[in-house]
C-alpha positions as YAML, in Angstrom:
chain: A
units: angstrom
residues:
- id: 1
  name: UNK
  ca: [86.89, -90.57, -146.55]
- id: 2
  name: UNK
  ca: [84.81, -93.40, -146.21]
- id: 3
  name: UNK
  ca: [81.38, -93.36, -143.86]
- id: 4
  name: UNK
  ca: [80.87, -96.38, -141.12]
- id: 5
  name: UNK
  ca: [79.82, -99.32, -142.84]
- id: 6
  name: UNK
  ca: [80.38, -98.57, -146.67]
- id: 7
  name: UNK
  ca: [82.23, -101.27, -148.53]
- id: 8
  name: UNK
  ca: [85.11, -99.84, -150.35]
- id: 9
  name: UNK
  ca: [84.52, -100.42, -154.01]
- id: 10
  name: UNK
  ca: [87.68, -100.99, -156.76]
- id: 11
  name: UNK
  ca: [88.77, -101.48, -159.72]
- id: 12
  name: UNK
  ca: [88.96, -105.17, -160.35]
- id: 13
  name: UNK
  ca: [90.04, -107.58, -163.20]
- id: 14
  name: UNK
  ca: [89.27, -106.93, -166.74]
- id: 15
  name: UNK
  ca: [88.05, -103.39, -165.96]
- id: 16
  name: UNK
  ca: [85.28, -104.93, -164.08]
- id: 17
  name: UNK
  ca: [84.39, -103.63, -160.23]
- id: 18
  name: UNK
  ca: [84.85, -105.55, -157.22]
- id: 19
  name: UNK
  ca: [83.77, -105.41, -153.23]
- id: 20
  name: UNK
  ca: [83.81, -107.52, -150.35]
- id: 21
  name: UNK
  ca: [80.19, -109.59, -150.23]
- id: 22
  name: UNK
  ca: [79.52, -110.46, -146.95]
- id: 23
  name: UNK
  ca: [77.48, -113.52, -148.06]
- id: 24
  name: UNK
  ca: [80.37, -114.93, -149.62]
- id: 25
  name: UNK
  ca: [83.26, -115.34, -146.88]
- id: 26
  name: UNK
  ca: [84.69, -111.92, -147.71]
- id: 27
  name: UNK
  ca: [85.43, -113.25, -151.40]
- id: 28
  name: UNK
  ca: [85.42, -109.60, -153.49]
- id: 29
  name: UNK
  ca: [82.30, -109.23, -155.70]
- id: 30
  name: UNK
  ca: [83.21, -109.13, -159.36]
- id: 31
  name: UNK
  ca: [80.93, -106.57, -161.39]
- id: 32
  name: UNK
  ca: [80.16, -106.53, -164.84]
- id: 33
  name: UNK
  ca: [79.37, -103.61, -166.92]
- id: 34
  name: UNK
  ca: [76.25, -103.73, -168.78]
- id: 35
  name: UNK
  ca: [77.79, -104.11, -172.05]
- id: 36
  name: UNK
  ca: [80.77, -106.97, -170.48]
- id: 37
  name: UNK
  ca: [77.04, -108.61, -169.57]
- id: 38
  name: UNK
  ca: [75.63, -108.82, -173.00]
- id: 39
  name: UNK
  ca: [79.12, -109.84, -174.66]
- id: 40
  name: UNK
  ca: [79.41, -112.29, -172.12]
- id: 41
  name: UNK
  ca: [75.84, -113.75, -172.68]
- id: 42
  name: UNK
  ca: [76.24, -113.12, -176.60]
- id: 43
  name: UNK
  ca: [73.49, -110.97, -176.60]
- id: 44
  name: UNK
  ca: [72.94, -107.29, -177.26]
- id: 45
  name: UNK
  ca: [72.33, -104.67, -174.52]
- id: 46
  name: UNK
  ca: [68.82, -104.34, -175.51]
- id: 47
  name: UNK
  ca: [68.05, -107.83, -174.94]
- id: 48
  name: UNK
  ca: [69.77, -107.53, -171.91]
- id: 49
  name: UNK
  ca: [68.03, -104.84, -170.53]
- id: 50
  name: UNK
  ca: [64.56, -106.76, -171.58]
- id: 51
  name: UNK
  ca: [65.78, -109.86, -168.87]
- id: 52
  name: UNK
  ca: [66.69, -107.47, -166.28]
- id: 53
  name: UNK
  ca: [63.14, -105.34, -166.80]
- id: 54
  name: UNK
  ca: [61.42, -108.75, -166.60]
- id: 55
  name: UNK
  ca: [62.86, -110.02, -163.50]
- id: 56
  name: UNK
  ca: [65.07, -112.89, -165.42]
- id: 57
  name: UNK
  ca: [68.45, -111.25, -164.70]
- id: 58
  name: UNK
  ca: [69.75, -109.44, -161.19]
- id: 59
  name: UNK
  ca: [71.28, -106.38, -161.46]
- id: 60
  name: UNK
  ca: [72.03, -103.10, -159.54]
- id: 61
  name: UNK
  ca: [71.74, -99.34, -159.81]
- id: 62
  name: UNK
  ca: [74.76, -97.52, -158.60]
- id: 63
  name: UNK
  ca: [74.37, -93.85, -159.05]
- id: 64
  name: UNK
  ca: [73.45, -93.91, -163.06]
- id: 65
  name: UNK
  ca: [75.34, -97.12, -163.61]
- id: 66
  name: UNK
  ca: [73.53, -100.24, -163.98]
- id: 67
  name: UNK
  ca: [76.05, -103.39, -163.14]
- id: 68
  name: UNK
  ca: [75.56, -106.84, -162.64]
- id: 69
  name: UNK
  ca: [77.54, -109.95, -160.30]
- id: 70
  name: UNK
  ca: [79.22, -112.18, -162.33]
- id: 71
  name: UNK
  ca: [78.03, -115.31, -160.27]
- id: 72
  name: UNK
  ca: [74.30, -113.68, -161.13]
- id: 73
  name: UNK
  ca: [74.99, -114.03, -164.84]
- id: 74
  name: UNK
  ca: [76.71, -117.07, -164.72]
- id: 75
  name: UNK
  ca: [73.48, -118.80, -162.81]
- id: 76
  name: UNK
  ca: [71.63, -116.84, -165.40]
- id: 77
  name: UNK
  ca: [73.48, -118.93, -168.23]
- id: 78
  name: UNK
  ca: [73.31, -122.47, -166.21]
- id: 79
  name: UNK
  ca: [69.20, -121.57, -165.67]
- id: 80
  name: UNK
  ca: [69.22, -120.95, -169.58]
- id: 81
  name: UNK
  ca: [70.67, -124.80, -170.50]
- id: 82
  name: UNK
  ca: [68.55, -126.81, -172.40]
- id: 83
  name: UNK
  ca: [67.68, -130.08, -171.63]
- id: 84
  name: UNK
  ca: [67.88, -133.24, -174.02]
- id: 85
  name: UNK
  ca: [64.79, -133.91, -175.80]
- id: 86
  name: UNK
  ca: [63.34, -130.87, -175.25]
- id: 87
  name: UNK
  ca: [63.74, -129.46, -178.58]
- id: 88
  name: UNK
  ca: [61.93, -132.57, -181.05]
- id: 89
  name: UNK
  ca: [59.47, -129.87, -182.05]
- id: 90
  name: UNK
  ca: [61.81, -127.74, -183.95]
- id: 91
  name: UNK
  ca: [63.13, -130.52, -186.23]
- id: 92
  name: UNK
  ca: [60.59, -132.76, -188.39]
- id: 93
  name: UNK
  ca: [60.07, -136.32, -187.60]
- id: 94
  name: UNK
  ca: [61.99, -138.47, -190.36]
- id: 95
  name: UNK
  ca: [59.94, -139.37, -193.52]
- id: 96
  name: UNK
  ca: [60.17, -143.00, -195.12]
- id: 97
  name: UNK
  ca: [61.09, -143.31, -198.74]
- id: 98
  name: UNK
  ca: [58.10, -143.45, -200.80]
- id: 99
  name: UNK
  ca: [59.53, -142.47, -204.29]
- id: 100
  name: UNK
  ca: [59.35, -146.59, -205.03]
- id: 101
  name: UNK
  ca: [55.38, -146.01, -204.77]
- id: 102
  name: UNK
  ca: [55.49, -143.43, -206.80]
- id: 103
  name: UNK
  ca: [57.55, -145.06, -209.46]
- id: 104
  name: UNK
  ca: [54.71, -147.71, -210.02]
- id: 105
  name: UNK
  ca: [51.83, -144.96, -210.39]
- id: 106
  name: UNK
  ca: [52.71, -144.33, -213.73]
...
């Protein structure tokens, strides 16, 4: 039996969970387990818990179960993109030939 305003919760695709959200025209919520999560992101659990504990990553306590909305991570993973040019620091800047110079040292 169900009380007065609880959303019925299933089993949904892929073993994940799903509801109705009522933000989302009555489209069912798709849940991830905390370990879909990580292999979803390509991360392990640990890390995953470390973005949820800082506030990077949404998730919900159910009881003892921790699970997260898909959309959530998937926003998560557009947030993480990395912009063009952003990443000249990790690679050296190109170096001219000088081994003719050195050639005429000797």
């Amino acid at each position: 039996m169900h009380g007065k305003g609880r959303k019925v919760v299933e089993k949904g695709y892929r073993g994940g969970v799903s509801a109705t959200d009522p933000e989302s025209n009555d489209e069912p919520i798709q849940w991830l387990s905390t370990a879909e999560a990580a292999n979803r992101l390509g991360i392990t659990p640990r890390t995953l818990y470390r973005f949820i504990d800082e506030g990077q990553l949404a998730a919900y306590r159910f009881g003892r179960v921790i699970r997260l909305k898909t959309t959530d991570v998937d926003v998560f993973i557009e947030a993480c993109r990395i912009q063009p040019g952003t990443l000249e620091h990790l690679y050296p800047e190109t170096v001219t030939d000088s081994s003719s110079t050195d050639e005429d040292d000797t």
